[in-house]
C-alpha positions in Angstrom: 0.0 0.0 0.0 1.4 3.6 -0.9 0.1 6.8 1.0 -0.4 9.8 -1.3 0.4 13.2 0.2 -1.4 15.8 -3.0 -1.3 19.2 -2.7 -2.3 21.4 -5.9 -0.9 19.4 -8.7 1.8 17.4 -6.6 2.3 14.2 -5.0 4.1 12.9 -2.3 4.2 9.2 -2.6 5.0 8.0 1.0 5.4 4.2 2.1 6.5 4.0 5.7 6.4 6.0 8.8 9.2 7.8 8.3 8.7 8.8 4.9 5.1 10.1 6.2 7.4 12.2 9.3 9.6 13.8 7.1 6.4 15.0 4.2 4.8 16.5 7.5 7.7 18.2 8.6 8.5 18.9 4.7 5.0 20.6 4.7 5.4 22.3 7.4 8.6 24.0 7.1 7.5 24.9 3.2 4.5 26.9 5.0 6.8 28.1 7.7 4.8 26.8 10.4 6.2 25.9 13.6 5.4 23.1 15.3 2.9 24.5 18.0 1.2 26.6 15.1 1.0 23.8 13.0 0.0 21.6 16.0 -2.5 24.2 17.3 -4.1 24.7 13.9 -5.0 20.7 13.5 -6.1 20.6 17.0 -3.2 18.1 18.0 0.0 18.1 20.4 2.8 19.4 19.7 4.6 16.2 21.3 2.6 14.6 18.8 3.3 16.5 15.7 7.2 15.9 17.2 6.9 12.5 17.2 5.1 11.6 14.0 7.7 14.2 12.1 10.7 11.8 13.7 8.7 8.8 13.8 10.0 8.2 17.7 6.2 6.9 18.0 5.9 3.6 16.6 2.3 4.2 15.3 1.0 6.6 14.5 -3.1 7.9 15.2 -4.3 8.7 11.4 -7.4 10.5 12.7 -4.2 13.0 13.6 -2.2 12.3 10.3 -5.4 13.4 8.6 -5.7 16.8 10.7 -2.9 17.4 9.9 -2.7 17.2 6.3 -5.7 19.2 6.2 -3.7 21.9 8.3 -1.7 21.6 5.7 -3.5 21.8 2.7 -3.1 18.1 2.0 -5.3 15.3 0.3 -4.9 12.1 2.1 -5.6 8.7 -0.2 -4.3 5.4 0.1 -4.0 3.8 -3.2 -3.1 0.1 -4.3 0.5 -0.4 -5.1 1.6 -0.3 -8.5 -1.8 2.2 -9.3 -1.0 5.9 -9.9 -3.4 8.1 -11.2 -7.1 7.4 -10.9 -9.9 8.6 -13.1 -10.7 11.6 -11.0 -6.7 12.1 -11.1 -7.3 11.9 -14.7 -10.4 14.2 -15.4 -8.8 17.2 -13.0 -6.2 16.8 -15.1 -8.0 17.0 -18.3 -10.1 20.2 -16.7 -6.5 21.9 -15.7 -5.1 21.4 -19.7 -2.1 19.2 -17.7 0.1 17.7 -20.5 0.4 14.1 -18.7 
């Protein structure tokens, strides 16, 4: 299974826990966010955000991985490995004039 991070026309393509930590943190630090703004805005801890950005938690919750890609601006899907672009991928793409 890969985890897509989108954002406007790009993609993160994410496949363990650590990849996911450093997109957040990636994210964050494009946005110049700190931590407890970032943390504040998706209604999380910021020992939380810490931990998922360094992946010193061994899990990690994903109802707060999805607040805070929406904090962030991100789409979270999960998509089957080996599958890229969907139809909806496809059709944005189309309505944009993206030269795919």
């Amino acid at each position: 299974m890969v985890i897509f991070l989108r954002i406007e026309s790009s993609e993160i393509h994410v496949q363990t826990l650590a990849e996911v930590g450093q997109a957040l943190q990636q994210a964050r630090l494009q946005r110049r966010l700190s931590q407890e703004e970032l943390a504040e805005c998706a209604g999380v801890s910021r020992v939380t955000l810490s931990r998922m950005e360094t992946a010193a938690k061994g899990d990690m919750s994903v109802a707060a991985l999805l607040r805070l890609a929406r904090a962030l601006g991100y789409e979270l899907r999960m998509v089957e490995r080996g599958h890229q672009r969907t139809l909806s991928d496809v059709l944005a793409e189309q309505q944009r004039g993206d030269d795919r």
